[in-house]
MIDREN-395592 format. One record per residue: x, y, z of N, C-alpha, C in turn. Coordinates in nm, 3 decimals. Layout:
BEGIN
X_Y_Z_X_Y_Z_X_Y_Z
...
! end
This chain:
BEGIN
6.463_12.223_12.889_6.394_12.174_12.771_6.494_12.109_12.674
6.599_12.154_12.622_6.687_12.122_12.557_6.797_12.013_12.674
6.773_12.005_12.740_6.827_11.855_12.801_6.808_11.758_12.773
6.624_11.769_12.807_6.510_11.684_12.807_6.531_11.589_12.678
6.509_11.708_12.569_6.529_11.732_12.399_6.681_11.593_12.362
6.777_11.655_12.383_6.912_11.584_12.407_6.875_11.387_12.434
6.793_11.401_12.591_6.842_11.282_12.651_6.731_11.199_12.618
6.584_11.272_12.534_6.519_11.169_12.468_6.577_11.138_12.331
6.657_11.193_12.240_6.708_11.153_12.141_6.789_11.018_12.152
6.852_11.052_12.286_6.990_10.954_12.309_6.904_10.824_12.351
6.799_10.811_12.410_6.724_10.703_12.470_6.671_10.644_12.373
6.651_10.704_12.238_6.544_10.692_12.109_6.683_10.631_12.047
6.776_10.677_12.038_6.919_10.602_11.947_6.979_10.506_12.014
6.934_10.448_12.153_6.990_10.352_12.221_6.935_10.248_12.221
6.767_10.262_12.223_6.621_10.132_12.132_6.658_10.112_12.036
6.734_10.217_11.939_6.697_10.170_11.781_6.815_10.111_11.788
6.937_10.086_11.860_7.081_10.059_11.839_7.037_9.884_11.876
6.987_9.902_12.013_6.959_9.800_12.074_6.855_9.687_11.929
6.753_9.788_11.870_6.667_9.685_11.799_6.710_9.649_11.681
6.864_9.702_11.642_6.905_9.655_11.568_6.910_9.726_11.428
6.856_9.845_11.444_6.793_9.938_11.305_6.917_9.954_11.248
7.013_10.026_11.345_7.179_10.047_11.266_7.238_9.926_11.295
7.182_9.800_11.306_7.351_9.686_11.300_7.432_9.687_11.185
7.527_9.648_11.212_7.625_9.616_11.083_7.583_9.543_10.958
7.589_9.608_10.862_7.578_9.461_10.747_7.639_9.355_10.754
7.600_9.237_10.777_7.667_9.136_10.794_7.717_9.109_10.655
7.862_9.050_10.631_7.902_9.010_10.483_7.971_8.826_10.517
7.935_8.739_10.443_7.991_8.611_10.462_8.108_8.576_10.384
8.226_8.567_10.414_8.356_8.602_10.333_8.383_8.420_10.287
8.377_8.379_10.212_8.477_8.203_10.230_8.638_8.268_10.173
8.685_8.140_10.232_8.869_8.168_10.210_8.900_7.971_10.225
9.039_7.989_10.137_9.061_7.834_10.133_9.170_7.829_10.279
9.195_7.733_10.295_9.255_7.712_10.431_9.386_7.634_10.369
9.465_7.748_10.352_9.589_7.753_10.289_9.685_7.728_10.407
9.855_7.824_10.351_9.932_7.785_10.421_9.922_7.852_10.595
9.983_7.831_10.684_9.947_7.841_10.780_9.966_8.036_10.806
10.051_8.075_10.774_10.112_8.218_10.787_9.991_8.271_10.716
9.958_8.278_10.570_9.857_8.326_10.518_9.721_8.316_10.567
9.714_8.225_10.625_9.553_8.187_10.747_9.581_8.267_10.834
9.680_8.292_10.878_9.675_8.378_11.035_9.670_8.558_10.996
9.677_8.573_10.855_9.716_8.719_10.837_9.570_8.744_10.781
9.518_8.642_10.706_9.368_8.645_10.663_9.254_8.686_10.754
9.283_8.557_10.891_9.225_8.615_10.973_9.211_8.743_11.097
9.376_8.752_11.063_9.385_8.900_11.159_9.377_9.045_11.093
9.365_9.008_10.959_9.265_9.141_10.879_9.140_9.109_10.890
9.056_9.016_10.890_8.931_9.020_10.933_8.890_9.102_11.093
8.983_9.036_11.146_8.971_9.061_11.299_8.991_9.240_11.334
9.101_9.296_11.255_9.117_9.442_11.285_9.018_9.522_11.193
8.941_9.446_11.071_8.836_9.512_10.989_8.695_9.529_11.100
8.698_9.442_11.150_8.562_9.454_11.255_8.598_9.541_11.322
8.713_9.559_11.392_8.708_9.612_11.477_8.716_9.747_11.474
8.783_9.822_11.340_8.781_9.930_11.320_8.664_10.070_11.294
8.572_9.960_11.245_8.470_10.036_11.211_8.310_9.908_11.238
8.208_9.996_11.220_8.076_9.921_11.291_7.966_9.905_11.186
8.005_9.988_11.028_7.918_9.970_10.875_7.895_9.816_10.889
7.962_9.758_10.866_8.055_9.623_10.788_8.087_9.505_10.873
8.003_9.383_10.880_8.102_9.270_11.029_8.114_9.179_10.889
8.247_9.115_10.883_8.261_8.981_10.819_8.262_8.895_10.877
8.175_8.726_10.849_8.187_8.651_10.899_8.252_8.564_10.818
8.421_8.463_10.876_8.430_8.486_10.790_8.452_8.279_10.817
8.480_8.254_10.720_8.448_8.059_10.663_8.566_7.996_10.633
8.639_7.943_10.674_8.755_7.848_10.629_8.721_7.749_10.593
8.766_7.696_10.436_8.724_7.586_10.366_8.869_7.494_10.367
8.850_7.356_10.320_8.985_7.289_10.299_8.971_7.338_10.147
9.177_7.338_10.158_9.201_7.380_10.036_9.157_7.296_9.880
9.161_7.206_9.943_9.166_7.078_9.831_9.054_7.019_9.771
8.936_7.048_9.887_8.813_7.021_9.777_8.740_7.203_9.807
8.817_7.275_9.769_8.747_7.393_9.804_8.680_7.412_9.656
8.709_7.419_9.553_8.679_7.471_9.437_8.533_7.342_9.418
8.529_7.222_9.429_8.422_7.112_9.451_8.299_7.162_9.519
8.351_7.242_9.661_8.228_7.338_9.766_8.144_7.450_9.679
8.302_7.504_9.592_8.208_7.643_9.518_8.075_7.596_9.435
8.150_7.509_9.389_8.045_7.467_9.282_7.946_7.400_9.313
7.937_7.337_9.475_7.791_7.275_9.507_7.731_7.391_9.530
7.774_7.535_9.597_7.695_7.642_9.633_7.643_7.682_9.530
7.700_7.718_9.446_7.670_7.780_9.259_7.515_7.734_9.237
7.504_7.588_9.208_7.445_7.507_9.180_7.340_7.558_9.270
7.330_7.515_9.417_7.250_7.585_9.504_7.173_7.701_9.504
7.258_7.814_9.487_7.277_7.941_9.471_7.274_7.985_9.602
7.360_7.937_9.625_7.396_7.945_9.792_7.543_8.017_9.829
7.597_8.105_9.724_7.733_8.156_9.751_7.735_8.282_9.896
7.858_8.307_9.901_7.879_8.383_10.005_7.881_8.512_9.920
7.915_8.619_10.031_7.919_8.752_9.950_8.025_8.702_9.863
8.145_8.700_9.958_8.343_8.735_9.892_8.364_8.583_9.897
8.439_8.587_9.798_8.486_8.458_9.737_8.640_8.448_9.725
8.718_8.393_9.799_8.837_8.381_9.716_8.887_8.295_9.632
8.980_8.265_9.504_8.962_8.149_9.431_9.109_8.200_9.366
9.145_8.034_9.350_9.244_8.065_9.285_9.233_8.064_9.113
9.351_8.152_9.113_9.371_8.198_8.943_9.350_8.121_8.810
9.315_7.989_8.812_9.264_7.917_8.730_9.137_7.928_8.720
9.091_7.991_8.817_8.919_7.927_8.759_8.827_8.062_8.767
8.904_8.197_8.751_8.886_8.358_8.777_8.793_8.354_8.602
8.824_8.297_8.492_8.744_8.291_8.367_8.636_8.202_8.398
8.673_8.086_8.467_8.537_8.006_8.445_8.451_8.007_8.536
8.487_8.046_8.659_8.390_8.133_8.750_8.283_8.246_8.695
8.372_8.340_8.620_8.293_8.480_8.532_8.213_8.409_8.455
8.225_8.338_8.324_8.172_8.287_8.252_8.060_8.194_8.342
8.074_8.146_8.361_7.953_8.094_8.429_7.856_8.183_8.549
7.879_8.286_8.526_7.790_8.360_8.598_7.781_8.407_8.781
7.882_8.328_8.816_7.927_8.355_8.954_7.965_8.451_9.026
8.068_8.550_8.951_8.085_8.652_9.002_8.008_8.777_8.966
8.044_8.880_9.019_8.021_9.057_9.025_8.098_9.113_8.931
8.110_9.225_8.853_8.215_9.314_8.834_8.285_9.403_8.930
8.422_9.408_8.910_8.445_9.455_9.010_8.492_9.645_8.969
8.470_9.675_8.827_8.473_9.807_8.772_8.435_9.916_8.835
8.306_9.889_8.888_8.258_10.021_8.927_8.350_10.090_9.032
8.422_9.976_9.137_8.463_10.018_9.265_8.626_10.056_9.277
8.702_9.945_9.124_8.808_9.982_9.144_8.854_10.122_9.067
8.935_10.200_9.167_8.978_10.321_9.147_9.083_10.313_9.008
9.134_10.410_8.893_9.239_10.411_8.810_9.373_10.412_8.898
9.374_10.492_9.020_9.507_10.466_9.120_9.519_10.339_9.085
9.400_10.269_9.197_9.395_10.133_9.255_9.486_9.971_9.113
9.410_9.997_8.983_9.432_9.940_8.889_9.549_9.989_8.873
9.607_10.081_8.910_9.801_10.085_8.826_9.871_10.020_8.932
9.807_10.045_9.021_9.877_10.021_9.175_9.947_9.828_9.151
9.858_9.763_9.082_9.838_9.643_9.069_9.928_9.543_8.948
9.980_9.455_8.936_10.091_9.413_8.864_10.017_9.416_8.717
10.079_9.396_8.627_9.993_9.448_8.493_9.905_9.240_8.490
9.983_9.126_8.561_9.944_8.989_8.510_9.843_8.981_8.629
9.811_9.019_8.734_9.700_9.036_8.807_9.632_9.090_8.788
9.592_9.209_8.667_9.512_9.270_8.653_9.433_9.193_8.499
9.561_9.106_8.473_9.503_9.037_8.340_9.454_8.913_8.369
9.491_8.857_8.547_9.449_8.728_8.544_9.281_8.705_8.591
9.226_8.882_8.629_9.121_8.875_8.685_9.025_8.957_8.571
9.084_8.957_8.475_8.954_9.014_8.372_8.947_8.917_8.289
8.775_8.916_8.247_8.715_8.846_8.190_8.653_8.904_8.110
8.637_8.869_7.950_8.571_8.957_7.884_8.548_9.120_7.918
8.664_9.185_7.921_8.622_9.295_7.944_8.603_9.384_8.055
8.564_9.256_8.131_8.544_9.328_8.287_8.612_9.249_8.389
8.621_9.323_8.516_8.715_9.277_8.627_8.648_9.195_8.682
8.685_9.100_8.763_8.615_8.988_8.840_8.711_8.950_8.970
8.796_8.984_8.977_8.904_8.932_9.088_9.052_9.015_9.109
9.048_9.024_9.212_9.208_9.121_9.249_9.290_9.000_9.338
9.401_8.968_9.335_9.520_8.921_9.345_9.544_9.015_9.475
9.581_8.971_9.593_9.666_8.997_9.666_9.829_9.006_9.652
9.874_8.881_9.564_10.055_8.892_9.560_9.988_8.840_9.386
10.161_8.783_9.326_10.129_8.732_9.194_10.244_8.619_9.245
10.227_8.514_9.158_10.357_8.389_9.175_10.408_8.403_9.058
10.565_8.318_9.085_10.633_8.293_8.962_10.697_8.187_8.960
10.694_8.060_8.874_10.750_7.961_8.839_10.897_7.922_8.819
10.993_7.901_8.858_11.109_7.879_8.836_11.167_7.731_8.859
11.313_7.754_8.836_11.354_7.606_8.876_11.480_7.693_9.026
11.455_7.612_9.084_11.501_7.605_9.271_11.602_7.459_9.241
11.739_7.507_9.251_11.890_7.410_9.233_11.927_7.443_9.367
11.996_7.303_9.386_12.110_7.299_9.479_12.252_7.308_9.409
12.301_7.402_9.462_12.425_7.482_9.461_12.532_7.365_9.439
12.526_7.289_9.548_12.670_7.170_9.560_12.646_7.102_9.457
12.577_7.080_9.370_12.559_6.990_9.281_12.517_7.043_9.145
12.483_7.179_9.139_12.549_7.267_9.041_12.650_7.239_9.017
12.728_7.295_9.111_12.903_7.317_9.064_12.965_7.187_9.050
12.961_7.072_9.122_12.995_6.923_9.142_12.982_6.873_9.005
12.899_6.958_8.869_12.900_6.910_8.739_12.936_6.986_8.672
13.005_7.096_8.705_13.031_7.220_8.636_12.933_7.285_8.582
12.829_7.291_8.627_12.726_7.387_8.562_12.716_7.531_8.621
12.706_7.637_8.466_12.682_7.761_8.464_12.579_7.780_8.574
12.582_7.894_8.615_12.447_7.920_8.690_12.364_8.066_8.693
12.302_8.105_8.585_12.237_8.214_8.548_12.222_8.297_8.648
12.232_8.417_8.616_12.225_8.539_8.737_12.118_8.622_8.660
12.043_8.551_8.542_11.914_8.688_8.552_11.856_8.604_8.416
11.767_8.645_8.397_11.641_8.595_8.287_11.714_8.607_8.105
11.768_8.697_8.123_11.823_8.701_7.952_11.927_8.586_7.963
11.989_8.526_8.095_12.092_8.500_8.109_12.088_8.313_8.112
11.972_8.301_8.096_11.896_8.165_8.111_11.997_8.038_8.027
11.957_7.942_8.108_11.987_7.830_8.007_11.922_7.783_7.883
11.960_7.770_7.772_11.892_7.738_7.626_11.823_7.589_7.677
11.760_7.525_7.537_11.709_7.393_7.595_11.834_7.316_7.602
11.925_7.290_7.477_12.050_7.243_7.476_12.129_7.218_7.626
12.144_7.354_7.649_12.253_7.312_7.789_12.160_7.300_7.918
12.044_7.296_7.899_11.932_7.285_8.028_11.962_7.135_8.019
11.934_7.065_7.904_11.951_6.929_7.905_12.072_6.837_7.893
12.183_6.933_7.905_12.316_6.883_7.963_12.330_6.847_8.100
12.287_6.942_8.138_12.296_6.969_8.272_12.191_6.850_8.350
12.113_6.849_8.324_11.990_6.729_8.355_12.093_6.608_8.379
12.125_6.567_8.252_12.208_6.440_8.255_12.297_6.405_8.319
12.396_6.565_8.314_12.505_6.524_8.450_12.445_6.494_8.562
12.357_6.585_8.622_12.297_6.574_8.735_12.240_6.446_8.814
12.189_6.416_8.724_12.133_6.278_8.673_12.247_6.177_8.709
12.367_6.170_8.700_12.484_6.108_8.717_12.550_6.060_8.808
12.461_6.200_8.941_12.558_6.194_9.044_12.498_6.070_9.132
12.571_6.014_9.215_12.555_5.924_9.326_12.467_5.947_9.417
12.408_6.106_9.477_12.333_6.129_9.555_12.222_6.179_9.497
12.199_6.175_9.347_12.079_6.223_9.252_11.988_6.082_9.283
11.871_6.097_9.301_11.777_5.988_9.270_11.722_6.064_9.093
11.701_6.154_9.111_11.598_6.183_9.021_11.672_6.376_8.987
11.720_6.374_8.838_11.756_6.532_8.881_11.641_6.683_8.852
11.509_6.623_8.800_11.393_6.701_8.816_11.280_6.645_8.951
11.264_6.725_9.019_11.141_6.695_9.074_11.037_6.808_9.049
10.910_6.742_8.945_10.791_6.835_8.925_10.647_6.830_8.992
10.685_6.790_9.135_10.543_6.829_9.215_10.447_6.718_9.131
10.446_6.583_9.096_10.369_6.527_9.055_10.326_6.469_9.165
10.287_6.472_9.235_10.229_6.425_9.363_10.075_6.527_9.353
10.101_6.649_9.319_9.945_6.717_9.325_9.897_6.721_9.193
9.811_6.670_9.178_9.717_6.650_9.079_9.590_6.720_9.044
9.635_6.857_9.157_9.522_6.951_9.058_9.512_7.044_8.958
9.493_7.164_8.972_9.496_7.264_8.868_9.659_7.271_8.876
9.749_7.241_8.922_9.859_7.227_8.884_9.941_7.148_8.776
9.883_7.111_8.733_9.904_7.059_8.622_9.888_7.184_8.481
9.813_7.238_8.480_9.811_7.308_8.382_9.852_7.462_8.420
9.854_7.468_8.559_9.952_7.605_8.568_10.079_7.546_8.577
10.125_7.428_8.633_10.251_7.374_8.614_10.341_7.353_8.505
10.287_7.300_8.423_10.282_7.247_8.315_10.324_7.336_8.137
10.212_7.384_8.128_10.164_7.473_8.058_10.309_7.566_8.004
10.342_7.641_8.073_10.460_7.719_8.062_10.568_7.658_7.966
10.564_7.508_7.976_10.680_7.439_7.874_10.647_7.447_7.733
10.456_7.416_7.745_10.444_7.409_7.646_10.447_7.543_7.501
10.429_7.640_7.618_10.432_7.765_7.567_10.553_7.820_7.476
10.645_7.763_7.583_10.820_7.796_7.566_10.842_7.755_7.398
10.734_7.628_7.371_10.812_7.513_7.296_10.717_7.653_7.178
10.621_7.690_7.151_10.577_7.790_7.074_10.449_7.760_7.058
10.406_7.648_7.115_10.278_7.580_7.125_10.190_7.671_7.245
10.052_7.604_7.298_9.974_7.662_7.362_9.873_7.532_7.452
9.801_7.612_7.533_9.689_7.464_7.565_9.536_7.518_7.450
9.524_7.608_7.435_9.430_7.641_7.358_9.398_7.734_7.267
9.353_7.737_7.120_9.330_7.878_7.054_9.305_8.015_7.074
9.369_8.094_7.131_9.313_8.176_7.237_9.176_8.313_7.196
9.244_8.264_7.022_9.135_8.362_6.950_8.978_8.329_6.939
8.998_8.176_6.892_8.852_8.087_6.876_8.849_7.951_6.984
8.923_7.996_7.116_8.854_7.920_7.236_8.899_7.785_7.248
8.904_7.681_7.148_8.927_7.561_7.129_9.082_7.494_7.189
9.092_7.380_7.178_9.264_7.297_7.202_9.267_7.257_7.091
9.182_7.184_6.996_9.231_7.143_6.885_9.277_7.220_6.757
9.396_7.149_6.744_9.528_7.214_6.633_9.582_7.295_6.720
9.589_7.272_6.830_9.684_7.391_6.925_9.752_7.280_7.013
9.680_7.246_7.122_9.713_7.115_7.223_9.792_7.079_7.117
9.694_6.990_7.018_9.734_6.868_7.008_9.846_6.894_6.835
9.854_7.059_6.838_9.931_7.046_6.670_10.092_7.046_6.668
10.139_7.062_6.582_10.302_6.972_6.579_10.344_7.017_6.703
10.371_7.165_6.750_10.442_7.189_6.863_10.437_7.168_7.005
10.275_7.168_6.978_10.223_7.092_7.135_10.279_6.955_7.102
10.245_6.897_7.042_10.326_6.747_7.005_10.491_6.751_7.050
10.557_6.828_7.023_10.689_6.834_7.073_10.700_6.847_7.160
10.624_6.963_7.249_10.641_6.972_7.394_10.613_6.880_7.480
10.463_6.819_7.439_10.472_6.675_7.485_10.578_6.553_7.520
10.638_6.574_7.424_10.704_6.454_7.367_10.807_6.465_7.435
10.878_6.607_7.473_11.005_6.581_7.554_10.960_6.592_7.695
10.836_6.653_7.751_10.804_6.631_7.861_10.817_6.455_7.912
10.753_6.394_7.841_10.745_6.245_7.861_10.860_6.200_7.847
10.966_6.258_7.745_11.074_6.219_7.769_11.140_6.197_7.882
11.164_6.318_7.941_11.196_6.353_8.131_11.172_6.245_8.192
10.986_6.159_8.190_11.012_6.057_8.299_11.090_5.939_8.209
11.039_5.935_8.079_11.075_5.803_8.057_11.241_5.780_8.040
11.333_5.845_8.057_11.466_5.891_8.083_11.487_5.903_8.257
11.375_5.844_8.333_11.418_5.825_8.505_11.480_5.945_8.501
11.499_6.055_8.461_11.500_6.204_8.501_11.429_6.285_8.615
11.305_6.265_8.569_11.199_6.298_8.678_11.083_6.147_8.725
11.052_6.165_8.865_10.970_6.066_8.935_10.802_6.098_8.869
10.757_6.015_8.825_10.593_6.020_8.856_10.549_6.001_8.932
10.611_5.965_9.038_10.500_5.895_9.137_10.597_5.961_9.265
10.610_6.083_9.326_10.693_6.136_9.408_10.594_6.049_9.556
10.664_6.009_9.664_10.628_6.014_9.758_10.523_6.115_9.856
10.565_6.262_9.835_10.554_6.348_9.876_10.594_6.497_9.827
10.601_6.624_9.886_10.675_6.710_9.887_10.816_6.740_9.934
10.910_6.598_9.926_11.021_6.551_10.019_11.162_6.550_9.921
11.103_6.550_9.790_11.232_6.491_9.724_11.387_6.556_9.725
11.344_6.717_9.716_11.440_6.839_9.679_11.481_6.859_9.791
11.402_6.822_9.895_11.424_6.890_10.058_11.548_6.804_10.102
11.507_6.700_10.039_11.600_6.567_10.143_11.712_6.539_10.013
11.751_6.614_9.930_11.851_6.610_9.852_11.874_6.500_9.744
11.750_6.411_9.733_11.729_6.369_9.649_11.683_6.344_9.506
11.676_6.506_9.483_11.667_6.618_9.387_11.743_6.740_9.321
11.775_6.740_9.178_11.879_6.843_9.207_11.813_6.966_9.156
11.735_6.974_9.091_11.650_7.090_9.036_11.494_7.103_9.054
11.394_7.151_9.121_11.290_7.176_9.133_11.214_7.319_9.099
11.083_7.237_9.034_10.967_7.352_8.966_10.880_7.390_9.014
10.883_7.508_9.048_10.788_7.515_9.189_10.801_7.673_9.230
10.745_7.766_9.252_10.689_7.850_9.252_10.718_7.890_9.462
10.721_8.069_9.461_10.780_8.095_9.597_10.741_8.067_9.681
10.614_7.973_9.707_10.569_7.902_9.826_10.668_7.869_9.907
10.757_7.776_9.815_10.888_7.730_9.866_10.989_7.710_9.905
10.971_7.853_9.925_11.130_7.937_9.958_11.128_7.909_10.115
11.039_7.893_10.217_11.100_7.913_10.304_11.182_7.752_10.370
11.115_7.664_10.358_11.129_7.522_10.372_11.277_7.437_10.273
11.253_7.551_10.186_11.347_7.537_10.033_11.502_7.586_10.138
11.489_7.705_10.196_11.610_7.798_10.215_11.632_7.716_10.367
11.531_7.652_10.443_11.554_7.625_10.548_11.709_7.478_10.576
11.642_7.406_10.434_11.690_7.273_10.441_11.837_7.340_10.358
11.837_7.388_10.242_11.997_7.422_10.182_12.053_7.541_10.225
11.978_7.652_10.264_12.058_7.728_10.327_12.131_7.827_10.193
12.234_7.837_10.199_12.330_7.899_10.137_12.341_7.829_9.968
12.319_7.680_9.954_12.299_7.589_9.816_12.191_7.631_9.797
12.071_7.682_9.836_11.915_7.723_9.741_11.980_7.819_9.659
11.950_7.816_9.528_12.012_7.895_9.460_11.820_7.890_9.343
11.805_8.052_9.274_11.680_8.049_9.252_11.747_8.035_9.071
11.628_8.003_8.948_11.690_7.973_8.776_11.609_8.032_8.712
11.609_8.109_8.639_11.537_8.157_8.503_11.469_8.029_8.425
11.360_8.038_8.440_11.323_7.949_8.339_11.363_7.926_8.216
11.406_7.801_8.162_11.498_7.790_8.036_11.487_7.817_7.906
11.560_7.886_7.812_11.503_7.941_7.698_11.475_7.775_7.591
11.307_7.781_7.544_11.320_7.712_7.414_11.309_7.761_7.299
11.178_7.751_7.272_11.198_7.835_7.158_11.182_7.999_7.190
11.135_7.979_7.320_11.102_8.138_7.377_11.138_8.096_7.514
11.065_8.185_7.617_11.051_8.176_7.766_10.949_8.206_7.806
10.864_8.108_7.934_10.746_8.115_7.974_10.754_8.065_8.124
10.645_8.145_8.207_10.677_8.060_8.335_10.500_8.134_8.401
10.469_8.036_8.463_10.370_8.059_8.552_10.322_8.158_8.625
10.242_8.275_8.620_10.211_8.394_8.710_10.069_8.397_8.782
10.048_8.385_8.860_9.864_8.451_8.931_9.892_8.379_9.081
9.768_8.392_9.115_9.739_8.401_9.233_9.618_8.359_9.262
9.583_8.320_9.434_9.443_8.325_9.484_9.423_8.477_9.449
9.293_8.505_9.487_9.223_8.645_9.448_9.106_8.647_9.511
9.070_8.787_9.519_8.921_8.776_9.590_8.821_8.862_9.522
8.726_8.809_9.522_8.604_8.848_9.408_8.504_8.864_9.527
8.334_8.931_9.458_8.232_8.931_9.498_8.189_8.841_9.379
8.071_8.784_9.455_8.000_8.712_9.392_7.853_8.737_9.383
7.823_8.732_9.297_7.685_8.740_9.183_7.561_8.758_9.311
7.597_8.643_9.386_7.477_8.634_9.457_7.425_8.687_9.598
7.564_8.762_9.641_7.558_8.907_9.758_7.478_9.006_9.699
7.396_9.005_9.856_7.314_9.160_9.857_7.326_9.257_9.861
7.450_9.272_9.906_7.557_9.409_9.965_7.670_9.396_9.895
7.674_9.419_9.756_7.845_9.379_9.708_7.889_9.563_9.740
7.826_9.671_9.801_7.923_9.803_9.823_7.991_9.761_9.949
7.897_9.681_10.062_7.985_9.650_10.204_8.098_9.553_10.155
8.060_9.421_10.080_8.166_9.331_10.056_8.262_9.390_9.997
8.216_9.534_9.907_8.358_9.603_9.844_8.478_9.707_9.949
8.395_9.722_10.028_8.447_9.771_10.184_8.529_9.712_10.253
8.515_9.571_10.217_8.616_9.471_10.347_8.769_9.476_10.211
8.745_9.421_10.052_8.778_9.414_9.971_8.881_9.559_9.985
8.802_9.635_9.959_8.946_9.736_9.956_9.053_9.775_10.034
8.983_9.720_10.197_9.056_9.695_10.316_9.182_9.622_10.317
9.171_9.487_10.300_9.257_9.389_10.276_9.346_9.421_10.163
9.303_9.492_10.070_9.371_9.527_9.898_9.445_9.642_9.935
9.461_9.681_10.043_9.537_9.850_10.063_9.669_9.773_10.074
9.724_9.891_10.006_9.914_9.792_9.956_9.950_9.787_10.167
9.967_9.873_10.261_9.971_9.819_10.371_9.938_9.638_10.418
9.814_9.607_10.360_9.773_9.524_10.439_9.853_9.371_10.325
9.838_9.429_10.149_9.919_9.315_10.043_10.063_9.268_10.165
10.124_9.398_10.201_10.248_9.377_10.250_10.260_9.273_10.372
! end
């Protein structure tokens, strides 16, 4: 009797398996189709998340990077988003504000939040509440070649207090500027013309004591555009109009092929950076002006507003977010 009992249960859980009663929640993940290493680690945490457990399947979407944020916003519009969203760190406020994402409070642990850099935890709150977790954080610097450091006698900072003032930052420019194998002794990534610009950018203006916007009452005007943003401006433009720096770079080629002696640019670049100088990549404190400022955030991954399941999408989310998998 109790066989019987047993092997109709198992026949009754093998229909319902079969009809689908326990399938997995399906979750639809998008991701931008970044650098190549980060695509392959993206997708082989997807790949070991399925496989580990049978709650939860992600399916998951590779977008191009470049009109990816253009896609979000036809879905928005639609209301056609995926569960998980990843997005980069510029648009983590105007995503929230416009109603796109989830909170992500309920799920993250007080561990989880210390666990996390204090500017990733600030680049993903919005009014109050969380909206996005950061996998890594970036940082902005200037990336010199070594031989042409020293070839002008220039100092070369060994730590952040230790920085160049604006004064001798712009000594140094000029020599650089001097040499025979300098085309250009800044190269600032003006070749990409997207949100890089104002995460690029921005940081100088900060330095100078200025801002891009009021941060209390929201606005740019009397901030952008008031005396100090005016200064920062003014020597930015200086740079090209002093054939210092290129506007119109060819490519991502200039620094590589030594036709650059100082580049702004963030650790993407280290490996291509270290490949071509080797032993001359030498990394700079961003330069003191009236203060010091330099670029921090990240892609990040959010739920979005319009998932049915944001506890499963918070399932894959904490997966990928376990400091193991950051690493």
């Amino acid at each position: 009797m109790r066989k019987n009992l047993i092997l109709a249960l198992t026949l009754t859980m093998v229909l319902l398996l079969s009809a689908g009663v326990f399938a997995a929640t399906e979750i639809e993940v998008w991701y931008h189709s970044g650098r190549g290493a980060e695509r392959a680690v993206t997708q082989d945490q997807v790949k070991r998340f399925n496989e580990m457990q049978d709650e939860v399947h992600v399916n998951l979407v590779e977008l191009p990077e470049g009109s990816y944020n253009e896609q979000v916003q036809a879905a928005a519009v639609a209301d056609d988003l995926p569960d998980v969203l990843d997005l980069d760190g510029p648009y983590v406020a105007n995503y929230a504000w416009s109603g796109y994402l989830h909170p992500l409070e309920d799920y993250v642990s007080e561990e989880m939040k210390n666990d996390f850099l204090p500017s990733i935890m600030s680049q993903g709150t919005y009014d109050g509440h969380i909206y996005a977790l950061g996998a890594f954080d970036s940082g902005l610097s200037f990336w010199g070649n070594r031989e042409y450091l020293e070839a002008v006698g220039a100092r070369i900072p060994t730590s952040v207090e230790d920085a160049w003032t604006q004064e001798e930052f712009m000594q140094i420019v000029r020599d650089l500027q001097a040499l025979d194998e300098v085309d250009y002794a800044l190269d600032f990534k003006m070749f990409d013309v997207g949100e890089w610009y104002t995460y690029g950018f921005s940081p100088f203006f900060q330095a100078f004591g200025a801002d891009l916007i009021n941060r209390e009452e929201k606005q740019a005007e009397g901030t952008l555009n008031g005396e100090k943003g005016i200064a920062a401006g003014e020597w930015f433009q200086s740079l090209f109009e002093n054939d210092y720096a290129n506007p119109n770079p060819p490519g991502d080629t200039e620094f590589i092929n030594g036709v650059a002696a100082l580049s702004w640019t963030g650790h993407w670049n280290y490996n291509p950076y270290t490949e071509a100088l080797g032993e001359d990549l030498v990394l700079l404190p961003a330069p003191k002006f009236e203060k010091q400022a330099t670029g921090m955030g990240s892609w990040a991954w959010s739920i979005t507003s319009n998932s049915e399941n944001p506890e499963a999408a918070w399932k894959f989310l904490e997966f990928v977010l376990q400091p193991e998998n950051i690493v």
